[in-house]
PAVEX-858929 format. One record per residue (C-alpha): x, y, z; residue number from 1. Coordinates in steps of 0.5 Angstrom, whole numbers. Layout:
<pts>
- u  v  w  pos
- X  Y  Z  NUM
...
</pts>
This chain:
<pts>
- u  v  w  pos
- 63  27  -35  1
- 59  24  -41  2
- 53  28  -38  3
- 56  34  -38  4
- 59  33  -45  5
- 52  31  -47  6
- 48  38  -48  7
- 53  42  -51  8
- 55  37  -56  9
- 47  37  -57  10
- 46  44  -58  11
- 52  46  -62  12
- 49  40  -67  13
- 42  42  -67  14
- 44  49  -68  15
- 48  46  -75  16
- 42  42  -77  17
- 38  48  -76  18
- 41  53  -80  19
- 42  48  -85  20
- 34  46  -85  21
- 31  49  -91  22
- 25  45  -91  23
- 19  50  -92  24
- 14  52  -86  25
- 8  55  -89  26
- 4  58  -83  27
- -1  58  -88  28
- -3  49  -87  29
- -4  50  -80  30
- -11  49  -78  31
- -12  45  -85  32
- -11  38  -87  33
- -4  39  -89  34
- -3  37  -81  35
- -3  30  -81  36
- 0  27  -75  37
- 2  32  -68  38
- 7  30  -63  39
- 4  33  -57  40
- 10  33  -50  41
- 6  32  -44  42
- 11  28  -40  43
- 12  31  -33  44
- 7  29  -27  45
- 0  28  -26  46
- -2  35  -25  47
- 2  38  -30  48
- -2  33  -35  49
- -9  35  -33  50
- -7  41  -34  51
- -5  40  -42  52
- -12  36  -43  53
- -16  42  -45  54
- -10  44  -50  55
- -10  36  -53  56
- -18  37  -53  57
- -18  44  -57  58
- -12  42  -62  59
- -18  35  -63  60
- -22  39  -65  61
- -19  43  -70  62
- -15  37  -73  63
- -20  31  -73  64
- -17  27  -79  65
- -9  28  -76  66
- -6  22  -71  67
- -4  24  -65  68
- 1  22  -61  69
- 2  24  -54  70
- 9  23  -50  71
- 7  22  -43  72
- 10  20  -35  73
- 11  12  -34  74
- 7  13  -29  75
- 1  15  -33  76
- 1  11  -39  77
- -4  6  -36  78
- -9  13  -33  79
- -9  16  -40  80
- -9  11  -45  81
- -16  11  -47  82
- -17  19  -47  83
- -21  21  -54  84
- -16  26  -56  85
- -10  23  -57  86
- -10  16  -62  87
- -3  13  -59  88
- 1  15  -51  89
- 9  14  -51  90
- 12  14  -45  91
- 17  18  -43  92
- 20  21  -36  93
- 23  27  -39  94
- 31  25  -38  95
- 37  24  -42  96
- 35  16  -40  97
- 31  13  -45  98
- 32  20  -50  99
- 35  17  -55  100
- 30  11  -56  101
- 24  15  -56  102
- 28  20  -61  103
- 28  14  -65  104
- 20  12  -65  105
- 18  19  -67  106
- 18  20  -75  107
- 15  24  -80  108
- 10  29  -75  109
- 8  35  -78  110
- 7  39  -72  111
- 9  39  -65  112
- 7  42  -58  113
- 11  42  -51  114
- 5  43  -46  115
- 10  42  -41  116
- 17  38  -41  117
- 24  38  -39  118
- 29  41  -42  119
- 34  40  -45  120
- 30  34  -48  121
- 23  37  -50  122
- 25  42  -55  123
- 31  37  -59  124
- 25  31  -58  125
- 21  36  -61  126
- 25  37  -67  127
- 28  30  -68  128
- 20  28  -70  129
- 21  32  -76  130
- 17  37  -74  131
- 16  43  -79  132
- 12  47  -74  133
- 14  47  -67  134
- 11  51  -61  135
- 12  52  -54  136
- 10  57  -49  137
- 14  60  -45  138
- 20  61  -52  139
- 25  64  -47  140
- 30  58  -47  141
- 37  57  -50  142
- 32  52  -55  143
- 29  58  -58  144
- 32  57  -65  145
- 28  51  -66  146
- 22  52  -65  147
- 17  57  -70  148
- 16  62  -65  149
- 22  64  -62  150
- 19  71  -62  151
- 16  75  -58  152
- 19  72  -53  153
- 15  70  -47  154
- 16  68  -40  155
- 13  63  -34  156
- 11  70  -32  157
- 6  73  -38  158
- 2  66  -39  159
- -3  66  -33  160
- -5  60  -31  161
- -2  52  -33  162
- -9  51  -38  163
- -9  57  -40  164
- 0  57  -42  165
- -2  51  -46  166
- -8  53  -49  167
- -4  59  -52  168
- 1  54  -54  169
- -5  50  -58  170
- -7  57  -60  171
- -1  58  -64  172
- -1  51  -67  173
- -7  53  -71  174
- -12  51  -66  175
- -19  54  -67  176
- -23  58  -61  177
- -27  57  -57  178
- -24  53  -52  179
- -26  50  -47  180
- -22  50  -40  181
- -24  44  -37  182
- -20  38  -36  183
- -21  31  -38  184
- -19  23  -35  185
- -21  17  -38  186
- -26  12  -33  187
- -23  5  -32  188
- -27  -1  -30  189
- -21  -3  -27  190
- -20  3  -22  191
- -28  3  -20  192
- -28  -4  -19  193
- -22  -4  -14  194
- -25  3  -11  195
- -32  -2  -9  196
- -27  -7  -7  197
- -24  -3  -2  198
- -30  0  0  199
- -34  -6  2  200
- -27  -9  6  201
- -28  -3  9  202
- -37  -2  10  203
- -36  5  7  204
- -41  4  1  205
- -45  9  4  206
- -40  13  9  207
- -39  21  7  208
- -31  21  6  209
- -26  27  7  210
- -20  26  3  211
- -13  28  5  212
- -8  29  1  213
- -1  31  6  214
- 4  29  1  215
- 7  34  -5  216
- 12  34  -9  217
- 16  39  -5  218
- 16  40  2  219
- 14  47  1  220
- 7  46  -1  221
- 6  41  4  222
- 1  42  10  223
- 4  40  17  224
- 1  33  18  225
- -1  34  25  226
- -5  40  22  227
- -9  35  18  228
- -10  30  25  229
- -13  36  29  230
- -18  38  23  231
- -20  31  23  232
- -21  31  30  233
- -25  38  30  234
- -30  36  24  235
- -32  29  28  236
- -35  34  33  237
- -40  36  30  238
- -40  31  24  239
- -39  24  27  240
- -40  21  21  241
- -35  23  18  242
- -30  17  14  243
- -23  20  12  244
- -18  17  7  245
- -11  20  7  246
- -9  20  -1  247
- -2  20  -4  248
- 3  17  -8  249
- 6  9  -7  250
- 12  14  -4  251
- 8  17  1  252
- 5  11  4  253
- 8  12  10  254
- 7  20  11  255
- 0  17  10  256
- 0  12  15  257
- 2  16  19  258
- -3  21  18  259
- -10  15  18  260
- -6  13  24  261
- -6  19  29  262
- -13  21  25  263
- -15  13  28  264
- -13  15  34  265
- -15  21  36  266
- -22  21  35  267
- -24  12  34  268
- -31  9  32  269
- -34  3  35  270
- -34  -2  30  271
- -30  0  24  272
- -26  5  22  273
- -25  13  22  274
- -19  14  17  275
- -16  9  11  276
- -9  11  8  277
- -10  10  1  278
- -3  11  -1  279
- 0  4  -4  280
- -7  1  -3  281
- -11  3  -9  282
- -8  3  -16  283
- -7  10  -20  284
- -14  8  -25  285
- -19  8  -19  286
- -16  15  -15  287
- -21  19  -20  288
- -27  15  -18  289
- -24  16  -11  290
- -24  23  -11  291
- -31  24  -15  292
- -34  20  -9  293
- -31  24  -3  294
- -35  30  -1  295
- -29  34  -1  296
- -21  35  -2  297
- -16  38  3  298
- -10  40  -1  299
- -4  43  -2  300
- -1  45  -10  301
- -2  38  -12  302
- -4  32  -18  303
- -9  30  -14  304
- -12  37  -13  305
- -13  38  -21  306
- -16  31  -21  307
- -21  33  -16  308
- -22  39  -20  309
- -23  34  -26  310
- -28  30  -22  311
- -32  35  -21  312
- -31  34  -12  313
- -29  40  -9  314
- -23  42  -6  315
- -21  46  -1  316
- -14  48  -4  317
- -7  51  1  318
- -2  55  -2  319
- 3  59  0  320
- 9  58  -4  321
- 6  57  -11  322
- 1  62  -14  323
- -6  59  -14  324
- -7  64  -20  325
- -3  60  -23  326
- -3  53  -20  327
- -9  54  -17  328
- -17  50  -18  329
- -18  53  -26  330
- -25  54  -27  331
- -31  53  -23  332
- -29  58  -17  333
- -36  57  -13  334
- -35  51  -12  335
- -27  50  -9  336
- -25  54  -4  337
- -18  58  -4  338
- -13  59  3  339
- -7  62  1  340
- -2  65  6  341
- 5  70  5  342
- 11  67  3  343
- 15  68  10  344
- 22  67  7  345
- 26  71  2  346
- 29  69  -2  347
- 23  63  -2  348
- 28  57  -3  349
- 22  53  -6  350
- 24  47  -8  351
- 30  47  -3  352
- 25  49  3  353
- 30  47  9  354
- 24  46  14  355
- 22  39  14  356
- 14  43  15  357
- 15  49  12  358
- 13  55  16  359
- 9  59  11  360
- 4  53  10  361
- 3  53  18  362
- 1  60  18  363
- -6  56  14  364
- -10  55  22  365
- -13  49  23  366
- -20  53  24  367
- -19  57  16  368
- -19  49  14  369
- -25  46  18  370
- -29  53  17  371
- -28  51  9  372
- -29  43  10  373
- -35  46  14  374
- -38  50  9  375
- -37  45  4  376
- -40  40  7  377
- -46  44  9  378
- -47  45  2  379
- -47  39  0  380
- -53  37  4  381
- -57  43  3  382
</pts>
């Protein structure tokens, strides 16, 4: 009951407060040194935070005196403290748990940007900073009224791809083109040690790696697992020395085991091993060196395809509930390859996908998949 209560007593609070708000909002001291400390939101999962560092980098560049702070996922905090944009990292998993201490660390911000939160607690944590400049794109919401661009308002739909929704938010915020669309991770020691660590366990200091990623957010995105054994079985063929590392989150350690152990099984190597479920094995810090030292990446819509983006390691990326236009691979198309089929049910129920492998996803074949993979490969050693 309480959290039911808990949004519309906010929301007729903050419409009060705001209306009662006469603090001036000059559009003129965006762009300028008036803006001395910004709040940045970034708090949802991996690839959604990649996809807002090109927005941080930009406003950087535009307000380089200004402290900036940066809300960010619990999970990340240890992945991007370090990165050059941002002077201070706050954790926050963007729920009602934790929302009143978080309100209460943020003070005295000029300026603050959602690139990407939860709502209903992004907009209100945004003003409790003390913002006189609020932005976020899309401003088609019930918080509208406090932001500083409640109008045009704007949809998912009109935005295009996640970098570029973001840089819009960065434009509106004063930032200054050009821009760049690339994206950016910090390099950890820790996390490169603990890769060469497991590398030597494993005698793959010079094996060439294929990287899985079978795992998703939702199980519409996700490729069948055995789909991922066959195409193992079918690159061993004509690559047989090829090593696979099936990667994923600590809570699909064992989907990934599943996968690395059936990959072992179908095609096994003398004295060694074929496949390593890197789920659960390796820290967060050192999946970005992980993927930069695999030829390549099988995904879905997915954290780690944007980080393998980020890294420069081609991907070859299945789609066929999410939009690549909008999801996708951002920049460098000549590098990453693109498989994206219909959506086979209507209404899509998406996030609520009934089919433990969705259908859709099925309709990627096994041959699209190592024909890409092939290609890649191919090219990398030419």
């Amino acid at each position: 009951m309480r959290l039911r209560l808990r949004e519309p007593v906010l929301y007729r609070w903050l419409r009060l407060k705001r209306a009662l708000d006469k603090r001036p909002r000059p559009s003129s001291e965006l762009g300028t040194p008036a803006i001395r400390r910004i709040l940045a939101i970034s708090c949802t999962a991996l690839g959604d935070t990649l996809l807002s560092t090109p927005a941080l980098a930009a406003l950087r560049q535009t307000y380089p005196q200004a402290h900036f702070t940066l809300l960010v996922h619990p999970s990340l905090l240890a992945l991007f403290t370090g990165l050059d944009s941002v002077d201070e990292l706050i954790p926050y998993d963007g729920k009602w748990r934790g929302f009143g201490g978080v309100a209460r660390q943020l003070k005295d911000f000029d300026l603050a940007v959602i690139l990407h939160g939860n709502e209903p607690q992004a907009t209100p944590l945004a003003y409790f900073s003390g913002a006189r400049h609020i932005f976020k794109l899309p401003n088609n919401n019930r918080w509208n009224f406090l932001l500083n661009n409640r109008t045009p308002v704007v949809s998912w739909d009109d935005l295009g791809h996640g970098i570029d929704q973001r840089l819009a938010v960065a434009r509106l915020a004063g930032a200054r083109e050009p821009f760049s669309r690339r994206m950016t991770v910090p390099r950890h020691a820790a996390g490169e040690s603990a890769l060469q660590d497991a590398l030597v366990q494993r005698d793959w200091q010079s094996a060439p790696l294929v990287a899985f990623q079978p795992g998703a957010s939702t199980m519409s995105r996700r490729w069948p697992r055995g789909r991922f054994v066959a195409a193992a079985t079918a690159l061993v063929a004509h690559h047989p020395e090829l090593r696979f590392v099936v990667t994923g989150s600590p809570a699909e350690q064992a989907l990934c085991r599943e996968v690395a152990a059936a990959i072992e099984a179908a095609v096994p190597v003398t004295g060694g091993s074929r496949a390593w479920a890197s789920a659960g094995d390796l820290p967060l810090l050192a999946i970005p060196d992980l993927l930069r030292r695999a030829a390549v990446l099988v995904s879905g819509d997915t954290g780690p395809m944007h980080l393998a983006v980020t890294v420069e390691t081609p991907v070859v990326a299945l789609f066929a509930v999410s939009d690549p236009a909008r999801s996708g691979p951002g920049y460098d198309p000549e590098r990453h390859i693109v498989i994206r089929k219909w959506r086979t049910c209507d209404p899509c129920q998406s996030k609520n996908c009934p089919y433990a492998e969705p259908i859709c996803m099925d309709n990627i074949s096994v041959d699209e998949v190592v024909a890409a993979v092939d290609s890649v490969l191919r090219r990398k050693s030419a």
